[in-house]
N, C-alpha and C positions, 0 to 999 in steps of 0.2 A: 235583298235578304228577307226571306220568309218573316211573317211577326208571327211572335213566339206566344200571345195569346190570341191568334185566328181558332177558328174552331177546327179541328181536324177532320179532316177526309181518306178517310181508310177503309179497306174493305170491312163489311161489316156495320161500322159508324161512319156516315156520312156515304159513303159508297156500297152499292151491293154487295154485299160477299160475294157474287161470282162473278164480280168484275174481273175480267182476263182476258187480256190483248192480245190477241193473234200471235204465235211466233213466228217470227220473220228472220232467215238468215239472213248474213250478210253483216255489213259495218254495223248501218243499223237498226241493231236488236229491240223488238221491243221486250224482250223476258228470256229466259231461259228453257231450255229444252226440260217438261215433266212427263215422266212415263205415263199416269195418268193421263191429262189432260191432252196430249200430243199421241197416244199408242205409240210408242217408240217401238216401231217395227224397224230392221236393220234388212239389208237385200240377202245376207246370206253369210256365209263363212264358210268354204269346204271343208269338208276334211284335214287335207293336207295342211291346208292353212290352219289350219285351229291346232295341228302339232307344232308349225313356226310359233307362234305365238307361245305354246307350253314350253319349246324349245327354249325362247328368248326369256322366258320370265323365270325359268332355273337358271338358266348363265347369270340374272344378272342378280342372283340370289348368292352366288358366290363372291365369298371375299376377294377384295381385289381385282372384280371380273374386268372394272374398265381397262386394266393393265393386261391384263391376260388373254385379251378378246386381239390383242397387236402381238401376241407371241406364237410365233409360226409352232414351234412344239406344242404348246400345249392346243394350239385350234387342233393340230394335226389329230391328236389324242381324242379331242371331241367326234375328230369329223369321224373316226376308226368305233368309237361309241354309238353316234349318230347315226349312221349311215348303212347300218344292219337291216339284214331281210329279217322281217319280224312276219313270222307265219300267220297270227292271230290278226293280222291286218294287213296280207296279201299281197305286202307294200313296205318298201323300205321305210323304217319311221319319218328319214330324210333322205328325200336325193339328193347326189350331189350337186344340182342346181341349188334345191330349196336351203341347204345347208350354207351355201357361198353365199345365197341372199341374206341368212340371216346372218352371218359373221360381218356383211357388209352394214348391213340394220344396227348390230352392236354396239362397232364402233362409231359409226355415226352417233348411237344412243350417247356412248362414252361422252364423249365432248359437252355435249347437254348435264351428264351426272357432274363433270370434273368443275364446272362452271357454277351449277347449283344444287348438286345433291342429291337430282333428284331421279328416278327414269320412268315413263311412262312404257305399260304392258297392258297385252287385253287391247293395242288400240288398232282397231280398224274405223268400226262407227262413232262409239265414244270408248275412253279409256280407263283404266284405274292408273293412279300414279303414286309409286312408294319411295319410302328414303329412310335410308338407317341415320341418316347423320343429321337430319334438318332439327335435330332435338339434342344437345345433350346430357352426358351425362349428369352433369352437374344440376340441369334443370328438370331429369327426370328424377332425382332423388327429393329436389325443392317440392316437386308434384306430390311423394310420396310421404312428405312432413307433411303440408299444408292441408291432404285428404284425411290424415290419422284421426284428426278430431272428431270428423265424421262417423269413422270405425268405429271408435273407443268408445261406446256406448254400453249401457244397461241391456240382456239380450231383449228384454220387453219393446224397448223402442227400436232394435233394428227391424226395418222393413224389407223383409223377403218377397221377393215380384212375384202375384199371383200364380200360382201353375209351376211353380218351378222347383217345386218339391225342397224348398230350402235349399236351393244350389245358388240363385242369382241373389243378393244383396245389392238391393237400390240403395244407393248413396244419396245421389241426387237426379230427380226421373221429373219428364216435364208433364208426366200422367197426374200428376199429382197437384191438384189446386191451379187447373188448365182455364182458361176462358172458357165460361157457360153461357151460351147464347139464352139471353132473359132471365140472367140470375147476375151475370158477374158486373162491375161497375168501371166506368171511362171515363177520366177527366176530360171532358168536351174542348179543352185547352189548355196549354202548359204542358208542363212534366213533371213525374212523380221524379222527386228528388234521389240521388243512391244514399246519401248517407242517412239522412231522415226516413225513408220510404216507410217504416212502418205506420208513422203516423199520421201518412193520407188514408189509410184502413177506413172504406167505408162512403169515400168521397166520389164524387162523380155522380155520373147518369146510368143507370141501370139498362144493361143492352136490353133490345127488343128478340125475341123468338127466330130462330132461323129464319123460318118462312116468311118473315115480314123483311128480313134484311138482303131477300133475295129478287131479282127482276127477270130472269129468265134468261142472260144474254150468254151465260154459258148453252144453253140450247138452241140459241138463235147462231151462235159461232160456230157451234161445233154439230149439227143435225147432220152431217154425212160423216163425222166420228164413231167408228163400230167400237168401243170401249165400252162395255159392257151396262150398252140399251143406255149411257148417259144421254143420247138423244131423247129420250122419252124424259126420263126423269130426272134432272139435271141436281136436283135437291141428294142425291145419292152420293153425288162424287164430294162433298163438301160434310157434312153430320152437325152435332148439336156442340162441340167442343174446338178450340185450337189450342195448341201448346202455345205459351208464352216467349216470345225470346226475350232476350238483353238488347239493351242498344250496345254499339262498339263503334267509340268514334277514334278520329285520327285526328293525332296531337299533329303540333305543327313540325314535328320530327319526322312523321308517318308513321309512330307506332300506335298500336291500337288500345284505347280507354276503356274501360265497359263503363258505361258512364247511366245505365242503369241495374236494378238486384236483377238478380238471376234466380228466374223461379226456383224455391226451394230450399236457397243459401244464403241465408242472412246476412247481409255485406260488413256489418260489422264487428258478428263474431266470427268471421271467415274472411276480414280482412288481406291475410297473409296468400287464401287461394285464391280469391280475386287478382291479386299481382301475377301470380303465376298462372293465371288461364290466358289473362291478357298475352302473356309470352307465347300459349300453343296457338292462340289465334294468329298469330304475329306470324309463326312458323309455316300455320299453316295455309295462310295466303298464296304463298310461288306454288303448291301444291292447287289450291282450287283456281288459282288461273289459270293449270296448265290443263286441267281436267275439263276444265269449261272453255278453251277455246279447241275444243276437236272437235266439233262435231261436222265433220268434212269423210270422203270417203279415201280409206288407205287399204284399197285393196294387195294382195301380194300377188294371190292369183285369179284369173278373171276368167269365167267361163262365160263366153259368147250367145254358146247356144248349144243344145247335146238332142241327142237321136239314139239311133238305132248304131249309128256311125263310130259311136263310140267304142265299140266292144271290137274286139279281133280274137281269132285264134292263135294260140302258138306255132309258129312252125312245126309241122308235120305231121300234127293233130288232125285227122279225121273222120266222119263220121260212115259209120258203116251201115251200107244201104242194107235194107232187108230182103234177105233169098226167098228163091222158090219154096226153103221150109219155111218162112214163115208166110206163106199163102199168098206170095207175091209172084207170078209172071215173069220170067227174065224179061231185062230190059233191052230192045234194040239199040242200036248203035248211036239213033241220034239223042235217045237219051242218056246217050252216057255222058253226050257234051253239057247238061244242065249242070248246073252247081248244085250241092247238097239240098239248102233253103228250096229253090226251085223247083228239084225232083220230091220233095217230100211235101211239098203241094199239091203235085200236079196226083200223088199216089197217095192221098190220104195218111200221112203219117206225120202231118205238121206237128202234134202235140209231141211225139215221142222226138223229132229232131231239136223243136225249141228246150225240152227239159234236158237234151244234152247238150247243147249250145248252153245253157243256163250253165249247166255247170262245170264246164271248161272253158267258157269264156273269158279273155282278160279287158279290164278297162282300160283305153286310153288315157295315160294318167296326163293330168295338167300340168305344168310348170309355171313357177313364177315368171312375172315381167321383168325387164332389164330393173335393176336395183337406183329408185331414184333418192340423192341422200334430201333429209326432211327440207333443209332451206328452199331448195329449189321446187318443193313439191307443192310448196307455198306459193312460187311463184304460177302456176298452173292458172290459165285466164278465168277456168269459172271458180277458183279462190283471190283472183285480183281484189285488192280494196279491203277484205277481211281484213280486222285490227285484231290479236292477240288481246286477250281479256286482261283486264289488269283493273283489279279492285281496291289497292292501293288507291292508287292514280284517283280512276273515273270518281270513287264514290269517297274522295277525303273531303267534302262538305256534309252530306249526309250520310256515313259511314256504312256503316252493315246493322245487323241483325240475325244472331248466332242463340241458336235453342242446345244447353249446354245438360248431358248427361254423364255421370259419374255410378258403375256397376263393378260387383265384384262378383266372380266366376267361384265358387266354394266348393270343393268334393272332399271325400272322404272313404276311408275305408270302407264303411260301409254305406258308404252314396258316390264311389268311384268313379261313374263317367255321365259325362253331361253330353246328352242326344244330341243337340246342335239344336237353330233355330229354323224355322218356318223360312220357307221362301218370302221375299219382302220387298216393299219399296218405303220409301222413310213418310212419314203421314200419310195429311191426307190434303185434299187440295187446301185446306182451311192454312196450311203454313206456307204453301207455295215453298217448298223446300227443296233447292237444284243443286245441291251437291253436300258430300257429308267429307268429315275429316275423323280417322278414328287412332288414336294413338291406345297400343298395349305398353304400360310402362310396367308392371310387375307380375312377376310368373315364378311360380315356384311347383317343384315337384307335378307338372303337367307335361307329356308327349309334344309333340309340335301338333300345332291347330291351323287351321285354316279359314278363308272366307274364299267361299264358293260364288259366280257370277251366271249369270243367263241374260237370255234377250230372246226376244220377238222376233221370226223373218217374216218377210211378208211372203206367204206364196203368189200373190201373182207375180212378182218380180221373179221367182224362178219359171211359174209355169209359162210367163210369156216368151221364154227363151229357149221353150222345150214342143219338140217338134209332137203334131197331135199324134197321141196314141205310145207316144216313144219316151215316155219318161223314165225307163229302169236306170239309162248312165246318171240321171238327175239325183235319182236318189241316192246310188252310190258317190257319185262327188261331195252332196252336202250330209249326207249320214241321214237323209230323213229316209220316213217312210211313205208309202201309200196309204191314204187316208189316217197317216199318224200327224202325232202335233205340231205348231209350226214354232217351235220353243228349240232352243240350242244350247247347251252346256260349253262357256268359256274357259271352261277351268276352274282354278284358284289358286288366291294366293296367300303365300304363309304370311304367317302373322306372328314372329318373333317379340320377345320385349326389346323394345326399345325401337319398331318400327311405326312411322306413321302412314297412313295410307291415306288417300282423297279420292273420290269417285263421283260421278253424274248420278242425279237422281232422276239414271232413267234406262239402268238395268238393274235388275231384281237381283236378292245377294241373300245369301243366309251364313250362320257360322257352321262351320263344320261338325261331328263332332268329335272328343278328345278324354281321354282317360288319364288319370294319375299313372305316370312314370313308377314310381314305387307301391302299390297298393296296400302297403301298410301304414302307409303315411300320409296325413292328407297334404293340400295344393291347392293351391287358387290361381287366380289370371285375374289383373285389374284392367280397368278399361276406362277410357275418358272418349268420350263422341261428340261432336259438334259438328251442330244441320245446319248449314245455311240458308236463309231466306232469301230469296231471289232479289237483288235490291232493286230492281225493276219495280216490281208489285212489294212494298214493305206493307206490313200487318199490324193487327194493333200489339203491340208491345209493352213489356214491364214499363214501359216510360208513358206508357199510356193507362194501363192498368193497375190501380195499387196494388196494393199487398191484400190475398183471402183466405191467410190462414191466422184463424183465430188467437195461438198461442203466440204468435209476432205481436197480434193488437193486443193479448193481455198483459202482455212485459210495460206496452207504454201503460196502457191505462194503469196497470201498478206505479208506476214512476208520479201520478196524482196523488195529490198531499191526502186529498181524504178517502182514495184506496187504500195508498201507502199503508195507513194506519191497523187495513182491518185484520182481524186473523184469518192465516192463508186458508182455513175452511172456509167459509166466511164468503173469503174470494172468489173461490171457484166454486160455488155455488151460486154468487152472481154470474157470473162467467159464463158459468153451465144453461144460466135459466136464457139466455140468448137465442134470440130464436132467426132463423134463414139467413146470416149475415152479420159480421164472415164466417167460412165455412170452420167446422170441427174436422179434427182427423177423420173420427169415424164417417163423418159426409162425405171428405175427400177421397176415403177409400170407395166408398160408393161411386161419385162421379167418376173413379177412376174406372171401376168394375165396368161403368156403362160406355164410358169412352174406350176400352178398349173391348168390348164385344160389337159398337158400331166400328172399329179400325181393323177388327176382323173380317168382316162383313165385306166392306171395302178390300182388302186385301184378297178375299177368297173371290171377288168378284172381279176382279183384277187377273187375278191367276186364271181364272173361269172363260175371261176374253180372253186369255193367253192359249190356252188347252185346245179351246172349244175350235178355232179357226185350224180347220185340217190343212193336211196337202193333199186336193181332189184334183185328178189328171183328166177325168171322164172328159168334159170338154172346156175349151179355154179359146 
């Protein structure tokens, strides 16, 4: 057993901040898959398949779909829905192959929901995984008491998230009184207590400046990572700030303690939601296990390899050679044996037959592979030995570490629709954050909303498969273009109240946007989030951090007999005259300002790696 007064060694104190182990699949892991650090490029997705995929994540959006997905009428009904020539995509939405695979996919899903709740969608490379029922109702109304407090404020002190024109209401935001590299303070050993934690305010060893906390081994790891020039400058991917988490350990039951404060929420005048976050956490475990152990390939449909080959005419189709009016020669007899291509080669008229072959040409479409159900695909030799993730289990000695935010969505008559959010991935490598959990518990008078998904393909993995010169079927199978971006749209998925979702933080996701239902009347949408930190690489933490918000330390220092006394002018005027530590609102709204134009920064250069890598055919 670790001794509880050794000195710590965490990134940042006592370790580099860009200490990061190699990811390694297989049993085992040293860390988890981050978009960042890893460029989570995916091989691809076609078309077709990214409709299975839409296709499977409405079914199983429906009530009672596990039931419904075994009842020959109503698949019937689908498949008569499904199975339409749809003009605007040249192509049945499903064939009846892709359609039989996915009713087999379903049900198989089924067995997985009926067992725990839950179904995973979106999943080829990695997946998102949602559940109406892993919450309920009883304990989303407890969520909706124990946040009220927070609400019910003076409007002076509700905090409106910069930029948001008064629509988002931070509740509770980890931007807010974050670790400041060379300002904030770390007990060198021990732990800040939860029920006390105010009154370590102040204690510890003041961290050092990034750049002294840094050794370069993220640039010595990662020098052949094209992620956007972090080879050169490895100090980019990491900035001057990290969010705080909680610790969250496991009782000898296996349920989860937060067993330090949670930036932002004083543990004990918020006693009552501390009990109840521990419950979402709890919940949301089967959820980020299921999400972190995909990262395996579940193709549906597999393109080999594409050409010229792929295209044919329809029967009867074709092209008419050009006469003596148009300044042609009759042709002799043995050229009348050439094929179209051929003859308008040999006769200068290639450009005018490919632009009618362009557009009466049909694609050879692909079809899925035989439908393998998931146990067995498990067993496949190069996933032999994979252990399914279970953080339960692995990490009930030193538990987790969950960065806990609470937002509220606000519109109104006359501020009716909220644009949605920015493309994103969740920090920055400073949290090492590998999957998110987001529960919507309350909605009122708002449209259905949504969260949108994306990812990275890598083009050489397409262009290695694409004969030289011949990439036009390539582009029609995965929807890209020539010299366009190598970035793909997964969809998305609705976000009801009372559903939680879990996801890899390692495709990019924004919210949709959505308008009040009645426009006379306003509406909001509550939100609770929780980022996991990789328990692989743990960070310094509330357990390591005290407390840097000033009005925490001046409740205690008022609790002293010869404060106590003074008048409250008096007070906070001493208070006031305090100077770098701990911080004031008004600083923390600063650090916040600054932390999040470097998370912008990051994120636009992120998107920027994502953009910038085309699909160039020219040579491969």
């Amino acid at each position: 057993m670790a001794d509880p007064q050794a000195r710590i060694t965490l990134p940042g104190f006592g370790l580099p901040v860009d200490a990061l182990s190699t990811w390694a699949p297989g049993y085992n892991k040293k860390r988890f898959l981050h978009a960042i650090s890893d460029y989570f490029a995916t091989d691809g997705l076609t078309v077709r398949e990214r409709r299975m995929l839409d296709f499977i994540n409405k079914i199983t959006d429906k009530p009672g779909w596990d039931s419904k997905v075994f009842d020959d009428d109503i698949v019937s009904k689908w498949r008569t829905e499904a199975c339409r020539y749809d003009e605007s995509l040249k192509d049945e939405y499903l064939s009846q192959a892709m359609f039989n695979y996915c009713i087999s996919e379903l049900q198989d899903k089924a067995s997985l929901h009926r067992e725990k709740g839950l179904v995973a969608v979106m999943d080829a490379d990695a997946t998102v995984v949602k559940s109406d029922s892993a919450v309920s109702d009883d304990l989303r109304q407890s969520l909706i008491r124990a946040v009220h407090p927070l609400e019910d404020v003076p409007d002076r002190l509700k905090d409106w998230h910069p930029g948001s024109r008064n629509q988002v209401l931070d509740l509770v935001h980890p931007s807010l009184f974050p670790l400041v590299f060379g300002r904030s303070r770390v007990l060198p050993s021990g732990r800040v207590p939860l029920k006390d934690c105010a009154q370590f305010t102040g204690m510890g060893e003041t961290m050092q400046e990034l750049k002294k906390c840094m050794d370069g081994s993220f640039h010595a790891k990662y020098s052949q990572n094209a992620w956007g020039g972090y080879q050169k400058h490895s100090q980019k991917a990491w900035g001057g700030y990290q969010w705080l988490p909680a610790q969250v350990d496991f009782a000898p039951d296996g349920q989860p303690r937060i067993t330090s404060y949670i930036n932002n929420l004083h543990p004990q005048a918020h006693a009552d939601l501390y009990a109840v976050l521990e419950k979402f956490v709890d919940r949301s475990i089967p959820l980020w296990n299921e999400c972190l152990s995909w990262f395996h390939d579940r193709r549906r449909i597999k393109i080999d390899g594409t050409s010229n080959e792929d295209w044919f005419l329809p029967e009867g189709v074709k092209w008419s050679r050009p006469t003596s009016e148009d300044g042609y020669q009759e042709e002799d007899s043995d050229e009348e044996e050439m094929d179209d291509e051929q003859w308008a080669q040999e006769h200068g008229f290639e450009d005018e037959y490919e632009e009618w072959f362009e557009e009466h040409r049909i694609l050879k479409q692909k079809e899925p592979s035989p439908f393998v159900p998931f146990s067995e695909t498990l067993q496949r030799p190069h996933l032999q030995g994979i252990s399914r993730v279970d953080l339960r289990s692995t990490y009930k000695d030193s538990g987790l570490q969950v960065i806990f935010k609470l937002a509220n969505i606000h519109l109104t008559p006359e501020n009716p629709e909220y644009n949605g959010s920015k493309w994103h991935i969740e920090g920055a490598l400073n949290e090492h954050i590998c999957a998110t959990a987001i529960y919507y518990y309350d909605s009122d008078n708002i449209e259905p909303s949504h969260l949108a998904f994306q990812q990275s393909v890598s083009p050489d993995e397409i262009l290695s498969n694409t004969t030289q010169s011949e990439w036009s079927s390539a582009c029609a199978y995965y929807g890209i273009e020539y010299e366009g971006t190598n970035v793909q749209s997964l969809g998305q998925v609705a976000t009801p109240q009372g559903r939680l979702l879990a996801f890899p933080n390692v495709m990019q996701h924004r919210i949709s946007s959505f308008r009040l239902a009645d426009p006379t009347k306003p509406g909001h949408r509550k939100i609770l989030a929780m980022f996991l930190v990789d328990p692989h690489t743990p960070v310094l933490s509330t357990a390591n951090v005290p407390p840097q918000r000033r009005d925490w330390w001046a409740a205690e220092v008022r609790k002293v007999e010869r404060f106590a006394a003074l008048p409250e002018e008096l007070f906070e005027a001493i208070i006031e005259g305090v100077d770098d530590f701990p911080f004031s609102w008004d600083e923390a709204e600063l650090i916040r300002e600054r932390l999040m134009k470097e998370r912008m920064r990051i994120q636009s250069e992120a998107e920027d790696a994502m953009y910038n890598e085309k699909f160039n055919f020219c040579e491969h």
